[in-house]
N, C-alpha and C positions, 0 to 999 in steps of 0.2 A: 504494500500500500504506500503511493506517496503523500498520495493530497494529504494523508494526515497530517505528512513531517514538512508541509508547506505554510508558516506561520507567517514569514515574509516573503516579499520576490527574490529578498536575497537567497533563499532556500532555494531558488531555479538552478541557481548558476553550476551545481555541483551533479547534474544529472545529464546524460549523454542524451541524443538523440532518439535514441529505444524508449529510454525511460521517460522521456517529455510525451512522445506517442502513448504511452501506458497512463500516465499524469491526466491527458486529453481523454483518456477512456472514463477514468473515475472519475474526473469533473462531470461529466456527461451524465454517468450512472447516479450519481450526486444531487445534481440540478435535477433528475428526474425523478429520484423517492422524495426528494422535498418540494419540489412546484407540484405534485401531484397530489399529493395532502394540504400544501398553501397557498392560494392564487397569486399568480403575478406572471411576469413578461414570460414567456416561452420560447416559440420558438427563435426569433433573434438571439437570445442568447446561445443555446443551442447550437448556432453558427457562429459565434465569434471566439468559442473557446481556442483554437488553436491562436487565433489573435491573437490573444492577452496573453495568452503564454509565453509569445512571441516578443512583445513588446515589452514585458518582463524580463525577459531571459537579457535581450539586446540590452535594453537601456537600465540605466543607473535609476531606479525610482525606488523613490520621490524626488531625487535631487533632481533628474531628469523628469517634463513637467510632462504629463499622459491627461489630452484633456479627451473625454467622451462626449459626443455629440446626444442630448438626450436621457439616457441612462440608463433607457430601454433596451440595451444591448452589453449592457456591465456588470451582469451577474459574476461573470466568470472573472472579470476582475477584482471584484469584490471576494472573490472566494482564496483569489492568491494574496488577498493585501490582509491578511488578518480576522477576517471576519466570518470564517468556514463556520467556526461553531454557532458561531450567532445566527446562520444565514436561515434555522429553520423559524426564527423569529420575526422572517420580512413580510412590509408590510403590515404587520401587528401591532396594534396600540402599543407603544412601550417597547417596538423592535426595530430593527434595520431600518431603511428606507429602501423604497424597490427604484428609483434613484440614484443620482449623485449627490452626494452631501457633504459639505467642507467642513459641518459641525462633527461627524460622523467619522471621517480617516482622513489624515494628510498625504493618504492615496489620491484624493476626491479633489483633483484642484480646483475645477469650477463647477459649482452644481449649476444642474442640470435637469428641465423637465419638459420644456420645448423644446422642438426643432429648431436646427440650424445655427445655432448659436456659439457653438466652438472653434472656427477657421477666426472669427473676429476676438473671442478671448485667449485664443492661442497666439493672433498676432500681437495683443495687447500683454500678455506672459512674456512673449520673446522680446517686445521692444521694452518693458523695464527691464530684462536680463543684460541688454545693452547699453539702457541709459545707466543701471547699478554697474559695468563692467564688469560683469558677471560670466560666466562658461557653463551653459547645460544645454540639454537639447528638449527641443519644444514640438509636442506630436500631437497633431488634433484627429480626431478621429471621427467619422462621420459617414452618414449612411447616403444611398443613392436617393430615397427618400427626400432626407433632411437638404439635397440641394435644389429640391426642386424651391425651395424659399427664398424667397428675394434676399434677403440677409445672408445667406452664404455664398453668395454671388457680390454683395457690398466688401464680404471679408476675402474671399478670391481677387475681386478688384484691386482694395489697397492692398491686402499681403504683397502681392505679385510688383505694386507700384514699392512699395516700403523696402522691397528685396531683403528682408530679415531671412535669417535662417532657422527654417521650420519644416518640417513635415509635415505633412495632408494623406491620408491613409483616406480613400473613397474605399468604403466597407461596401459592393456592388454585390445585393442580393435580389436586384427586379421586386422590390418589395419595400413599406412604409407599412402603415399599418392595413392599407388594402395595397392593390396595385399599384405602382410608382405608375403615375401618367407625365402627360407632356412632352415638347422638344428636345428638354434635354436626358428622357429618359428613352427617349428614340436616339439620340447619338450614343447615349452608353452602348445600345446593344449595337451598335454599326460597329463600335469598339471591337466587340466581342466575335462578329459574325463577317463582317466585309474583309476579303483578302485581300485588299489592297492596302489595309494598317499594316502587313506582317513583315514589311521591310522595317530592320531593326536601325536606330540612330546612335547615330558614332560615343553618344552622352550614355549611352545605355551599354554599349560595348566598354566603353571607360570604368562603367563601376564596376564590370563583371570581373577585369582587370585588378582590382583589389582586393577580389576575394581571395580566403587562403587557399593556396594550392590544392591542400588535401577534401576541400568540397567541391572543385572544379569542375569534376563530373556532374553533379549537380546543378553546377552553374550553366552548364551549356545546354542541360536541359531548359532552363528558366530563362536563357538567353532566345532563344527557340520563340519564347512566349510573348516577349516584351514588345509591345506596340505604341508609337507615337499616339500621343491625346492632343490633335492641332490646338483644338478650344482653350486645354489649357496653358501650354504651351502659350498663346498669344495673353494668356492671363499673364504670363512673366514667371510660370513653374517649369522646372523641369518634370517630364513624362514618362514615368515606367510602369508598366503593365498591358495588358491585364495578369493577374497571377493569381494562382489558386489560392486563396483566404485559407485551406482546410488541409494544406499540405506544408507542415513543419518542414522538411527539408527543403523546400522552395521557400520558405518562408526567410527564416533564418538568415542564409547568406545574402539576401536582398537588403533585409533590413541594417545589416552589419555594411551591408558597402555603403546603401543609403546616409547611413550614420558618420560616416566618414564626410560626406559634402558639406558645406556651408553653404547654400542657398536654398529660392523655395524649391521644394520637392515635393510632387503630387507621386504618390503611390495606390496605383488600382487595383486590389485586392477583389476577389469574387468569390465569396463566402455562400454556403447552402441554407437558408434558412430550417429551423427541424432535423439540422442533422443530426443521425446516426439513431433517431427515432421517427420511423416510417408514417404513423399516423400525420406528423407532421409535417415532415418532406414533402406528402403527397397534398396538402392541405394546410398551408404555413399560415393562411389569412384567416381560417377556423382558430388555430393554436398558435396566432401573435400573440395572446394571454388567454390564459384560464381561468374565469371564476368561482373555480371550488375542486372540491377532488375528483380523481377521474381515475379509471381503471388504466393500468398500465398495460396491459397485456391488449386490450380494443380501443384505449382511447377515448371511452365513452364518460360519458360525465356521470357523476354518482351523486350528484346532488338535481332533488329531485323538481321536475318541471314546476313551475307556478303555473296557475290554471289562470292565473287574474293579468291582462292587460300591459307592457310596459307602457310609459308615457311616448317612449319614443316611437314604439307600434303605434301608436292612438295617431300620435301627428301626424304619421307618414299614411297610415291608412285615409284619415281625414284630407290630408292634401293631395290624394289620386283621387278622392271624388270629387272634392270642388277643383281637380283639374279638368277634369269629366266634362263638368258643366262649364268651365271658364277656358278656354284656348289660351288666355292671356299668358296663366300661368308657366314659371319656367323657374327652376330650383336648383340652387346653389352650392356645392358644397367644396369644402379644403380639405379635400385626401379623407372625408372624413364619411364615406356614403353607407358602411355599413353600421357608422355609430348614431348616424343621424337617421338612419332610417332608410335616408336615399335613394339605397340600392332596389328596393322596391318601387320608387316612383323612375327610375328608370327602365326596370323592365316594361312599364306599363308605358310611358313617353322617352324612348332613347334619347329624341331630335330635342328633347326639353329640358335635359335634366346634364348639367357643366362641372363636373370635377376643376379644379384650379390648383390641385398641388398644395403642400404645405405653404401657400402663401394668402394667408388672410387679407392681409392689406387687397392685394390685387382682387380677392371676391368680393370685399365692400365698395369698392371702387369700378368692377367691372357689373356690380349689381345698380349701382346709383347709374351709369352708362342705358344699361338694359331701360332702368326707367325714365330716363328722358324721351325714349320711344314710344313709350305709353303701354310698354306688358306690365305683368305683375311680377316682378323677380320675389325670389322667397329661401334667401342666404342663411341655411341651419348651418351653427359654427356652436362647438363647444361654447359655454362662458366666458374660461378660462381663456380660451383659447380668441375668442373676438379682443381680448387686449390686445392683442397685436395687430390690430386693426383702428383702434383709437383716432389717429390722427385721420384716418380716412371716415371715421363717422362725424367726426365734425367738420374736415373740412369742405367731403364731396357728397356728401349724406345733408347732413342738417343744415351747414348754412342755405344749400341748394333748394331745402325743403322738399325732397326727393321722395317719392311713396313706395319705401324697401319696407320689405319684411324680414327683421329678424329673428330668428327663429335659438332661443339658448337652451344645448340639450345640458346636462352634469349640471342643474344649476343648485348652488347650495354647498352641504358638505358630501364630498365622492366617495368619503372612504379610503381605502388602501392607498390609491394613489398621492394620498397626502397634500402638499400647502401649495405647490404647482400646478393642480386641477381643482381644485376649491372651486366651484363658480361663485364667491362669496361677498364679490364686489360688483357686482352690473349693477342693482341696484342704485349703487354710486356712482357711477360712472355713467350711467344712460340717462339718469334724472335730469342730471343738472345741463344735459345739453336741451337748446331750444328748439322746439318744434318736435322732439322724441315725446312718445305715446311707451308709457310702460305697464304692462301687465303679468301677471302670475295668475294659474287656476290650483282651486284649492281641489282638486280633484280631476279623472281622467275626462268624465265627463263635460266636465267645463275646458280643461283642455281644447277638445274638438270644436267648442262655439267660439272657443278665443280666436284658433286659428281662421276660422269662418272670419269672425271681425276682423281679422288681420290683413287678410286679402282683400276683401270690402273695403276697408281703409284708404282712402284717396285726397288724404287733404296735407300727407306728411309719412316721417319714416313713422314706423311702432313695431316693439320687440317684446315679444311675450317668452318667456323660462319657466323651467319646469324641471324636477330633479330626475339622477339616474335612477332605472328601477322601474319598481312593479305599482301599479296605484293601488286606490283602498278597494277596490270589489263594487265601487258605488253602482247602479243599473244606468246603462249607456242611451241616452236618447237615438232614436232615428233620423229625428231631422237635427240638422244642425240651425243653431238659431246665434244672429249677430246680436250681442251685446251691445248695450248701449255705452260709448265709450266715457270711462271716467265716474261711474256706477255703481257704489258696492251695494252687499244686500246684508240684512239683519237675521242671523240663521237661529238667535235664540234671545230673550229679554231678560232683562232683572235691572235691582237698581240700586246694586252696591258698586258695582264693575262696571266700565266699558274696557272691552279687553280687542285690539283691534289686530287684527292678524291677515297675512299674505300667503299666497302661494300653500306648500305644502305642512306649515305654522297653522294653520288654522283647525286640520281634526285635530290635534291636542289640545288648542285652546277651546274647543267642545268639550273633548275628553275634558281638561281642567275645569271648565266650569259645571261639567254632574258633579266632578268631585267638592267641589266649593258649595254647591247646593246641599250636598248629605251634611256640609259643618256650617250650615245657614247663611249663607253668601252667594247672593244673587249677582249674576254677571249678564252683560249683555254683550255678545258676541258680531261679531262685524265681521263680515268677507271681505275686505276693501275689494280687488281684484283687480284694481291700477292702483300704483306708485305713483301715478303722473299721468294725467292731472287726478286729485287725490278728491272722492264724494264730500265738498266740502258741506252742501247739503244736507247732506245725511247725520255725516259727525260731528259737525258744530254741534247741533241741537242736544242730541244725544251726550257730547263731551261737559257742555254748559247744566244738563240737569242732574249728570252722576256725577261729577268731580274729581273725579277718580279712573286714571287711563292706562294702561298697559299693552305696549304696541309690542307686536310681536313677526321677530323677520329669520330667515335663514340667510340674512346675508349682512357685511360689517355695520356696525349701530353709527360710525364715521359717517355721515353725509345720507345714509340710507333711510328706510320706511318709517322709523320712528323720527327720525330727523326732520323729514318730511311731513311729520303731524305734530311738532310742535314750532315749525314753521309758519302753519298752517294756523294754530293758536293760537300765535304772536301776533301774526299778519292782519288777524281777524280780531284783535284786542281781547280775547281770551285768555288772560293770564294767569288769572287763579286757579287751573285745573291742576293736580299733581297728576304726573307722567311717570312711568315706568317704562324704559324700555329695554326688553331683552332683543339679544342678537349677539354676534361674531365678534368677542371683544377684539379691541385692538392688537389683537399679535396673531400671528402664523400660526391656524392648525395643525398639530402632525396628522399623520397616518392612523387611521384605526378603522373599525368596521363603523357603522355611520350609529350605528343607536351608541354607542360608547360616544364618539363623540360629541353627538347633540348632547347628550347626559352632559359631557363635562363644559359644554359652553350653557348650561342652564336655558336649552331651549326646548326641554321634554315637558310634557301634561304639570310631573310631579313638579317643576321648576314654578311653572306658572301660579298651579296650586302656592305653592310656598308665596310668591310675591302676592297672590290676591289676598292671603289670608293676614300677610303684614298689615294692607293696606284696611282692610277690614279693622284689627286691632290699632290700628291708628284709629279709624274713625269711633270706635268703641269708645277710646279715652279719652274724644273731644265731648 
């Protein structure tokens, strides 16, 4: 057994080429009794173990800097840097991150939970290692995916202009989290397949030259393989590969000549997503992640179906029928079509439905474009994931007053994936732009009418969210019906509490208020179901006769839904009501399964329960 006697990378150096292949077996057998009992990234990991190995073995780390594009692919990193024993705690409230984390190991130089973002903080590593006159080597690492984003194509630009000395390891598996689409995942595979790359460059014969004698035979196999990358090449890198990502003895002496150079260096690597576990191999976009345990032997999931709805079926089913009836329609996604539902409304409309690659910016901006024609675009983008589109919704969005539909799937707290996929901030962030329409359904059913009102919508942008996952069971209307925009409704009365709740916040504040009724504390509960513009109608009245308010949100209390109702108080010269508000306090949630975490942000039934009953014993002792 080696991985046991593998505490650090320095543990590599002492094992031959046999034993590194044996090393890659156990990692492999490793990753697989643990991700099959824990959920997390799969198969990319899968494929990068010979990598890390690799990159390990060669460079001097930590003092040599290994930045990982993502993190979704650094399992096996993770497992040579210290953290094997820990690793069956990822993901887990209180465990790993399934990530990069700099709180985490001085392995982790820059965390990591989007795309694209390591060619720009690996140039920024290597230019203080210059301005400190400093000596290491600097290796960013990153997937065919992760280029399809406009930001690693800003960080290809200046690297290449900056001429630092850095490596670029393109981790080339035809794969993101669905299919890598686009132009330039069409010239990868030209890379790979046109015979007319396979004349080798005199740069590529030079390093093979430096290899030791005694792997030469090897080298002239992997000389064989090396093909000019013009593209990047005119970026101002130098071009080797493509070369088998999964073959240690190709590996190796590549990376040892590579290491020798002082300038940029692009290395194309083309790693198997799922290797060396079949279920995966043949099926790597089923088993890019697993959510819960699965048979080893079939691959089948042992965690058993839910028979109830997710929210993200409800939208996509709901927007193949109002595409039904509306032509207009035409739906938007970033690389993201089978998280958002998507992939369904493409089967049903091919001509209608536009992947964009990991590049946000460009679908908010090619969506505001679509509406100046007068369709109905309908841009589904994670939460989390719409931040990277920011400067496009206020620039070419809202000031334009443009009639986009946003569509936020993950919105809230996500679980596992931790403080990188939070959708815990739109709330804030989409409020305070002008002419944005925000909404949440407290339920799958409302869901489907929201989306109805969202396509309706034609006077401006509006962005309705909703979390990951299954809804409550509630009975699903047939017709879909548009809401009145800016409308909440009164789901229960009393007149100790106004207790005002969003989105998925609202059955517990149900649940909270039976429980408040059995200890003689009447509440009056509210569905707001827009952030903005907020039923000021409805809750003045109601705020002014109970005196007593507790707003309740799944997203940061900073700027968000409660902020927004005693804004609303102020505005309207309400100032005497006391306000409670729960939500997202101010700092970074980690990782954990999602009922754990609402528990410890104080946003569950019993939470609310506890703060109604304060305010109750305040009013007791006036």
């Amino acid at each position: 057994m080696f991985l046991e006697k593998i505490d650090t990378p320095g543990d590599l150096k002492s094992l031959n080429i046999n034993e590194l292949k044996e090393l890659a077996k156990e990692m492999r057998r490793y990753l697989l009794s643990v991700l099959s009992e824990h959920p997390g990234h799969f198969a990319p990991n899968l494929g990068t173990v010979e990598l890390a190995i690799a990159l390990h073995y060669i460079f001097d780390t930590p003092r040599d800097q290994v930045i990982w594009d993502i993190g979704h692919q650094a399992y096996p990193h993770k497992l040579l840097t210290g953290r094997r024993d820990a690793f069956p705690t990822l993901r887990q409230y209180g465990g790993i991150s399934g990530f990069l984390s700099r709180a985490e190991s001085e392995y982790d130089v820059f965390g990591a939970g989007h795309s694209s973002t390591s060619l720009a903080a690996a140039l920024g590593v290597a230019t203080a290692r210059d301005y400190n006159n400093e000596d290491y080597k600097v290796v960013a690492v990153i997937g065919d995916g992760g280029l399809t984003g406009g930001m690693a194509f800003e960080g290809l630009n200046t690297a290449g202009d900056f001429k630092k000395d850095m490596l670029v390891i393109l981790n080339d598996n035809q794969m993101s989290i669905s299919q890598t689409v686009g132009a330039f995942s069409k010239y990868l595979n030209r890379l790979l397949t046109n015979p007319t790359y396979n004349a080798l460059r005199s740069s590529a014969k030079e390093m093979v030259k430096r290899i030791a004698p005694d792997v030469k035979p090897v080298a002239k196999r992997i000389e064989a393989a090396l093909k000019p990358g013009t593209l990047f090449e005119e970026f101002g890198f130098r071009y080797f590969g493509p070369l088998d990502g999964n073959d240690l003895e190709a590996l190796l002496p590549v990376l040892e000549g590579v290491r020798l150079l002082h300038q940029p260096i692009l290395l194309h690597v083309v790693t198997q997503k799922g290797k060396g576990y079949p279920p995966a191999e043949t099926d790597s976009e089923t088993f890019y992640s697993v959510s819960g345990k699965f048979d080893l032997e079939t691959g089948k999931s042992l965690v058993p179906k839910s028979s109830l709805p997710t929210y993200t079926h409800v939208f996509s089913s709901t927007l193949i029928e109002l595409a039904k009836q509306d032509s207009r329609i035409i739906a938007i996604t970033a690389a993201m079509p089978n998280g958002t539902g998507l992939d369904k409304f493409q089967e049903v409309f091919p001509n209608r439905f536009f992947d964009v690659g990991l590049a946000e910016q460009c679908a908010v901006t090619f969506a505001a474009g679509l509406a100046t024609q007068g369709v109905k675009p309908v841009a589904a983008i994670y939460s989390t994931f719409l931040q990277r589109g920011y400067d496009q919704l206020v620039h070419d969005i809202c000031i334009q007053n443009l009639p986009v539909t946003f569509v936020l799937d993950r919105a809230g707290l996500v679980g596992a994936d931790g403080p990188t996929h939070h959708g815990v901030f739109d709330f804030a962030y989409l409020r305070s732009l002008p002419n944005m329409v925000v909404m949440a359904p407290k339920d799958e059913d409302e869901l489907q009418h929201m989306v109805k009102t969202a396509v309706e919508y034609e006077k401006g942008p509006i962005a309705l969210r909703y979390p990951r996952g299954t809804g409550l069971g509630v009975p699903m209307a047939r017709q879909f019906q548009s809401l009145p925009v800016g409308k909440g409704e009164v789901l229960c009365n009393g007149d100790d509490l106004l207790i005002l709740a969003i989105g998925n916040r609202v059955q517990p504040a149900l649940d909270a208020a039976e429980i408040l009724a059995d200890s003689g504390v009447s509440a009056t509960v509210v569905n707001a179901r827009f952030v903005k513009p907020l039923d000021d109608q409805l809750i003045l009245p109601l705020a002014a006769q109970i005196g007593k308010v507790i707003t309740v949100e799944d997203g940061v209390l900073m700027g968000g839904f409660g902020s927004a109702a005693l804004e609303m108080f102020t505005d309207s010269g309400l100032t005497d009501v006391q306000v409670k508000r729960l939500g997202i306090p101010d700092q970074f949630i980690e990782h954990g399964d999602v009922k754990t975490l609402y528990e410890h942000c104080n946003l569950d039934a019993e939470a609310i329960v506890r703060e109604g009953l304060k305010f109750a014993n305040e009013q007791v002792c006036q």
